[in-house]
Phi, psi and omega in degrees: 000107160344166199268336210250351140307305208278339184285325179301309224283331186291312175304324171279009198240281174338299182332284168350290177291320154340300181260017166288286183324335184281321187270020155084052172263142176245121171309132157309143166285177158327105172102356133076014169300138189250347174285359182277002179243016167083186160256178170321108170329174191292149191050020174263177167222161173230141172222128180245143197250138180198167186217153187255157176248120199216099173294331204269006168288289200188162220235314194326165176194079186288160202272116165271145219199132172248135179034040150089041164217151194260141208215035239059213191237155177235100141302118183298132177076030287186103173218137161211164157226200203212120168293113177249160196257147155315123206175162180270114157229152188260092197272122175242158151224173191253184198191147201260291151336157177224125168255164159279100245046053174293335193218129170315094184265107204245165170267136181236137181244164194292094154162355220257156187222116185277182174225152138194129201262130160282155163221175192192145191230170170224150178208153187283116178300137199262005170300308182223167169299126169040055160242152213236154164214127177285114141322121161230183187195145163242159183219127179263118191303158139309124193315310176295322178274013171281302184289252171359315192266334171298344184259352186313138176296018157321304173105125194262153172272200123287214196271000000 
């Protein structure tokens, strides 16, 4: 890789991290218990977005997105969550598939703490022939299998 490529791609990285932090996405720590970040602040909800890790889908690592504003990455093995005003949001990612109920829509009250799982697929383009384009869906969990999948030893990452 050129040197003035790997200098963009690092610079698009920063960026990245730059604008997580500006819009209050806070990273899961290390070891992945999600009860190590509290509750919500006063008048807020909280939602945590997270993906498990399973590579042999996809590799891919789409922009999670609330009522179409972008608020972080879905990472494999991947967790954050986002501090909100009480309010109806629409969990998005993004995905060249399309499905039916694909993305999650949630009501949120001040104090409530939400899941909400990316899953990913391969699905046939309807473009070309035997061509696979990765598909995502968000979903919203039950807290306790939520908590299970967040503790899985795989190891959800950090920063």
């Amino acid at each position: 890789m050129p040197m003035a490529e790997g200098l963009r791609r690092f610079g698009r990285s920063v960026s990245l991290v730059l604008i997580l932090v500006g819009f209050g996405c806070t990273q899961l720590p290390q070891g992945g218990a999600a009860q190590t970040a509290g509750p919500p602040p006063p008048g807020t909800a909280r939602i945590w977005i997270y993906r498990v890790y399973d590579p042999s889908i996809t590799l891919a690592t789409p922009e999670v997105r609330l009522n179409g504003q972008a608020i972080g990455v879905a990472q494999l093995s991947g967790a954050f969550y986002k501090d909100v005003p009480p309010g109806v949001y629409y969990v998005t990612v993004d995905s060249r598939g399309v499905d039916v109920n694909q993305f999650a829509q949630v009501a949120l009250a001040a104090g409530q703490t939400v899941y909400v799982k990316v899953d990913a697929e391969q699905s046939l383009g309807a473009a070309c022939r035997d061509c696979k384009v990765d598909a995502f869906t968000t979903r919203v969990m039950p807290p306790q299998l939520a908590q299970i999948e967040l503790n899985e030893p795989r190891g959800f990452s950090g920063p």
